[in-house]
C-alpha positions in Angstrom: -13.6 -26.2 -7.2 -9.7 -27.3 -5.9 -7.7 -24.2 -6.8 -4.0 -24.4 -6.5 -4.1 -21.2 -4.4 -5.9 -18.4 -3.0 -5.0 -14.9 -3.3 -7.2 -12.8 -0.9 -8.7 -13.6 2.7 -6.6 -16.2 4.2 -9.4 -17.5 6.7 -11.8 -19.2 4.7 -9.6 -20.6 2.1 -7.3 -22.0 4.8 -10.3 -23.6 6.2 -10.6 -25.3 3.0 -7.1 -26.5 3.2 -6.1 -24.5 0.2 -2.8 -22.7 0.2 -2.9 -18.8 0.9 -1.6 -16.0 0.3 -1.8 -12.4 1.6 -1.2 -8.7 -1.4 -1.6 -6.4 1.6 1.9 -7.1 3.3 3.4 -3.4 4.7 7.0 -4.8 5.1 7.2 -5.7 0.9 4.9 -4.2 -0.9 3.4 -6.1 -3.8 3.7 -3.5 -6.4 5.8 -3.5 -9.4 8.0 -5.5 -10.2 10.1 -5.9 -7.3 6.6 -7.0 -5.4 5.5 -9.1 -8.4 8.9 -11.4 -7.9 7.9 -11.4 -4.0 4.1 -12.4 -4.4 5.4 -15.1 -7.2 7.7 -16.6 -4.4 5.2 -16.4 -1.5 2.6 -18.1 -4.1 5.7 -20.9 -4.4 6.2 -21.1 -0.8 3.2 -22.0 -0.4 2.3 -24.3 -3.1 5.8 -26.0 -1.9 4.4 -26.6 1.4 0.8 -26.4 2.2 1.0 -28.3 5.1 -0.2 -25.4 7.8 -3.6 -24.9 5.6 -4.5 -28.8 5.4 -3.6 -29.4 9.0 -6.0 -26.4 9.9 -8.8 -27.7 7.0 -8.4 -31.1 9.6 -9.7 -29.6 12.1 -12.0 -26.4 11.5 -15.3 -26.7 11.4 -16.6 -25.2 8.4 -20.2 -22.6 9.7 -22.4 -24.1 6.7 -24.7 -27.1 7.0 -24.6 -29.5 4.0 -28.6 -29.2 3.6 -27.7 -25.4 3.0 -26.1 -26.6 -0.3 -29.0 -28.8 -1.1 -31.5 -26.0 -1.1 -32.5 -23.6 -3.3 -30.6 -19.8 -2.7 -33.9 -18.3 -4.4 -36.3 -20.0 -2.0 -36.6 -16.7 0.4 -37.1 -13.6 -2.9 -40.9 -13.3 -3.1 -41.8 -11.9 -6.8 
């Protein structure tokens, strides 16, 4: 999946080079509508210029092995 952004933990999205954003912000809240208009332009500052997150997807090293994707995530249950 390539969303346009992520809403939530910044530190694995930005990994991903996926532009972030933060709701738990103490200086402006992001509750009614005042906070909705914030988030909206943080969302837009972001999808303006992503730059930070794809320079940072450049160069982390993501902790999963691409077997691990190959495999099957039932493999360890025993019925």
């Amino acid at each position: 999946m390539k969303p346009d952004a992520f809403i939530g933990v910044l530190e694995w999205a930005a990994k991903l080079g996926i532009p972030t954003t933060h709701i738990l912000d103490g200086k402006h809240p992001t509750m009614g509508y005042d906070g909705l208009l914030f988030l909206g332009n943080k969302i837009a500052c972001q999808l303006e210029n992503p730059g930070f997150n794809v320079k940072i997807a450049q160069h982390a090293k993501l902790p999963y092995k691409d077997v691990w994707y190959t495999q099957d995530a039932f493999q360890y249950i025993v019925k």
